[in-house]
Short mmCIF file of the C-alpha atoms (twelve columns), coordinates in Angstrom:
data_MODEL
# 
_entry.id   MODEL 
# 
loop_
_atom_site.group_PDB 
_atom_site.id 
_atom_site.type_symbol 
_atom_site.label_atom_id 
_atom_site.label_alt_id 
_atom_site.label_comp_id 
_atom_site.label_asym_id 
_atom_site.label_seq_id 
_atom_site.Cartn_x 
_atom_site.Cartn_y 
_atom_site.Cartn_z 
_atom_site.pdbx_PDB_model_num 
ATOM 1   C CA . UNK A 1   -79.078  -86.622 -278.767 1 
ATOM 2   C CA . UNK A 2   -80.649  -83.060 -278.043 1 
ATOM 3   C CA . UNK A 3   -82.312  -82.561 -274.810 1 
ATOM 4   C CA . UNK A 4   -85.169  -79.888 -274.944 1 
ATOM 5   C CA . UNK A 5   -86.033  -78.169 -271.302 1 
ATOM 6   C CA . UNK A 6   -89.592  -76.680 -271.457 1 
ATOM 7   C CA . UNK A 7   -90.572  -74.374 -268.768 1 
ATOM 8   C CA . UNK A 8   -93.521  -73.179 -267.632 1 
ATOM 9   C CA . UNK A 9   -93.802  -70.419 -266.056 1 
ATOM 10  C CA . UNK A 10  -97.159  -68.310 -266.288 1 
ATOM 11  C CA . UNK A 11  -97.411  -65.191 -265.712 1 
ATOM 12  C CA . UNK A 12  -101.438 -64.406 -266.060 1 
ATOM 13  C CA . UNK A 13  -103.624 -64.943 -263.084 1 
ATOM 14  C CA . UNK A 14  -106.927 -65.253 -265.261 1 
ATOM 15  C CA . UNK A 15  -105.664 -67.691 -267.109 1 
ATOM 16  C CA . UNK A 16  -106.796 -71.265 -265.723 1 
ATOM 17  C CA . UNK A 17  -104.289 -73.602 -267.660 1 
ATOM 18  C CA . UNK A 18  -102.246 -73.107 -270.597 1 
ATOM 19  C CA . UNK A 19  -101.261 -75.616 -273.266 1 
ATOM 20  C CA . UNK A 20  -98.818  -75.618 -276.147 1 
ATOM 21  C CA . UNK A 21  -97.011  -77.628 -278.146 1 
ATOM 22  C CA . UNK A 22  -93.265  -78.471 -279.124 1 
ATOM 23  C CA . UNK A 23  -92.640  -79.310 -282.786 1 
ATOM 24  C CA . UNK A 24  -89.779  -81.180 -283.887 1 
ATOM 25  C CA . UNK A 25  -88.695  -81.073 -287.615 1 
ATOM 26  C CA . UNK A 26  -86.581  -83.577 -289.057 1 
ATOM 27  C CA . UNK A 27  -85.748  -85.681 -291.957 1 
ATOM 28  C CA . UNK A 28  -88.366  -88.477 -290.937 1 
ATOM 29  C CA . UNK A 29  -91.198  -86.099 -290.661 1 
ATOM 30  C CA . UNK A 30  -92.266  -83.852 -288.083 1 
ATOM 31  C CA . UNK A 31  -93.252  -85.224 -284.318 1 
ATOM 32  C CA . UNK A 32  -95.008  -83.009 -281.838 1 
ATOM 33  C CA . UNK A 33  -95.182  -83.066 -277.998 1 
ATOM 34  C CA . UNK A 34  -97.913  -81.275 -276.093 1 
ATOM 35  C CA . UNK A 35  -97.297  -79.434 -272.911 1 
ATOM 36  C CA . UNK A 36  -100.110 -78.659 -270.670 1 
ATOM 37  C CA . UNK A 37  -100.189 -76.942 -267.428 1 
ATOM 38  C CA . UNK A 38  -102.937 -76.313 -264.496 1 
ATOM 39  C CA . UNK A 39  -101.991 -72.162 -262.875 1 
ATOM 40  C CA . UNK A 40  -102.726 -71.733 -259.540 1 
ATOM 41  C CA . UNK A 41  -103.919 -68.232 -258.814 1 
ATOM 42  C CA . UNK A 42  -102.620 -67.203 -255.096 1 
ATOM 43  C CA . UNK A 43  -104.067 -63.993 -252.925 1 
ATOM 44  C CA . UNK A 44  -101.795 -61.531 -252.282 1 
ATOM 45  C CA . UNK A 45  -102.785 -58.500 -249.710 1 
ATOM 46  C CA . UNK A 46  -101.496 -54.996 -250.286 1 
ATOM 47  C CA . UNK A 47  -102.230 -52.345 -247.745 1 
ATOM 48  C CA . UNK A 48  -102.044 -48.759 -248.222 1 
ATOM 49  C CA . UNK A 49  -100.604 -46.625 -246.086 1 
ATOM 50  C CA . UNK A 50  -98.706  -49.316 -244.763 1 
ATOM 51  C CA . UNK A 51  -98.365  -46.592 -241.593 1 
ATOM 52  C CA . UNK A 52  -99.710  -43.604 -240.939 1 
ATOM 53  C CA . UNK A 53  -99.138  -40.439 -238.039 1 
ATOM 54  C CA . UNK A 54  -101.662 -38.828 -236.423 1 
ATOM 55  C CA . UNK A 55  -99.515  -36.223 -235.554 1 
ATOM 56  C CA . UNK A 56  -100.713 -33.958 -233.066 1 
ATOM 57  C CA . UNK A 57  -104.720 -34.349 -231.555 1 
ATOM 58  C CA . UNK A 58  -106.086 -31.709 -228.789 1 
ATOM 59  C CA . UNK A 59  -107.402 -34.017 -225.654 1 
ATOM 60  C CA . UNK A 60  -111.671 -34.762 -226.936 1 
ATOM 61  C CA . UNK A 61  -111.127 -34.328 -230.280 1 
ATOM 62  C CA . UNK A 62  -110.304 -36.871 -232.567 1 
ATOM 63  C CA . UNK A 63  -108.884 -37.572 -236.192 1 
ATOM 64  C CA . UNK A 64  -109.181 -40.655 -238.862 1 
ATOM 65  C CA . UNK A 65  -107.487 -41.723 -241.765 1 
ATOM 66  C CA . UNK A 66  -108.297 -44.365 -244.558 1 
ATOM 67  C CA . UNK A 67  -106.511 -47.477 -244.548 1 
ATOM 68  C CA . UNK A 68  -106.963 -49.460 -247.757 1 
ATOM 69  C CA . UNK A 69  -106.982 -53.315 -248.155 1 
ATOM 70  C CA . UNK A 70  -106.533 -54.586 -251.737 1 
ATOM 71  C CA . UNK A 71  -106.372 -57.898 -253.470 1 
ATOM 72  C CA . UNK A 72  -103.285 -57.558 -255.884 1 
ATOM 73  C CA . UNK A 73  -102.766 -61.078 -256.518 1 
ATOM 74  C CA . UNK A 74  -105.166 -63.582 -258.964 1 
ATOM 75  C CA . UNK A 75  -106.891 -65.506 -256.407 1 
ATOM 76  C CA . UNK A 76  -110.068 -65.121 -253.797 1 
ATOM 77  C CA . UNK A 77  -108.701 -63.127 -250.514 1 
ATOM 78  C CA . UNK A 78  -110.548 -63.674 -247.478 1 
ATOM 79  C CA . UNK A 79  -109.668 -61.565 -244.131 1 
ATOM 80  C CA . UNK A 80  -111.075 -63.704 -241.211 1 
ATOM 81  C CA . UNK A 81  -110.589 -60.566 -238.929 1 
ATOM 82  C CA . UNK A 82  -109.352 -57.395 -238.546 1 
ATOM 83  C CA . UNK A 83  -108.432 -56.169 -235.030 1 
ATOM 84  C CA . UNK A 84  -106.441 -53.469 -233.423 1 
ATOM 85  C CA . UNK A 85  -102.772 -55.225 -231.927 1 
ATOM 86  C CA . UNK A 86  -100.935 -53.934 -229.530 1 
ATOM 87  C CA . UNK A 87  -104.045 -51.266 -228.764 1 
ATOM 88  C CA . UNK A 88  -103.989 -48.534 -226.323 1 
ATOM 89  C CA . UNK A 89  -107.152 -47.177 -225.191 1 
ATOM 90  C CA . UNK A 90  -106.731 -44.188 -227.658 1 
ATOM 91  C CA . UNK A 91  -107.388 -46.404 -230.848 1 
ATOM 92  C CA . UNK A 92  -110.383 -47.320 -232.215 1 
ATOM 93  C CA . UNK A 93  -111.758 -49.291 -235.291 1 
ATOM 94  C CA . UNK A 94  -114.423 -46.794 -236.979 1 
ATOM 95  C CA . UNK A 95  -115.923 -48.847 -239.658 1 
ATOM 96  C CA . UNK A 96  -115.439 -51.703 -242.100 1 
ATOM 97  C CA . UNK A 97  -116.149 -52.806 -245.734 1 
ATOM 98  C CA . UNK A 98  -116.479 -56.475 -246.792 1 
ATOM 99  C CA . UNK A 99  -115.419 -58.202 -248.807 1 
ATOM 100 C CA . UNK A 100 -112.481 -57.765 -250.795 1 
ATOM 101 C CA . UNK A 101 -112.270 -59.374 -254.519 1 
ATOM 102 C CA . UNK A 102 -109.487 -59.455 -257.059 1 
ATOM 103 C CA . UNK A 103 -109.026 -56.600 -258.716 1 
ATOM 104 C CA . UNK A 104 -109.833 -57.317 -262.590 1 
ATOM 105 C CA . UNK A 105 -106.602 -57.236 -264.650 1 
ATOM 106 C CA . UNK A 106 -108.032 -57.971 -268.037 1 
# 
């Protein structure tokens, strides 16, 4: 006897589900077998520049950069908190924009 191995592997965040069907043709008719599958959509944080140098900064004077947070994967991202680690006096956190949604891929 055959053996048929459906897979399902989606590949479309905005998708919710996906259903299809397998169709088998033979000599007694045809005979179909539906396939339906639930996608979960997952978060996934990028953040660009993942470092950055200051370089050189003259004692009072100070310098800032833009550090970007995006949502690159298909489901809700939500950043409890954002905090400076391993801090020296000499770092500070300027300002903040909330919140951060999927980015539309359709």
């Amino acid at each position: 006897m055959p053996v048929v191995t459906p897979i399902f592997a989606p590949t479309d965040g905005n998708l919710a589900a996906a259903e299809a069907k397998i169709k088998f043709v033979t000599n007694a008719g045809e005979y179909f077998v539906e396939l339906n599958g639930k996608i979960l959509t997952q978060p996934e944080l990028t953040v660009t520049p993942e470092e950055y140098d200051f370089k050189t900064v003259t004692v009072g004077k100070s310098a800032t950069t833009t550090i970007t947070a995006t949502n690159t994967g298909s489901g809700e991202l939500t950043i409890s908190e954002i905090d400076l680690a391993e801090s020296k006096d000499v770092f500070a956190l300027e300002s903040m924009s909330f919140p951060i949604k999927r980015k539309n891929k359709r």
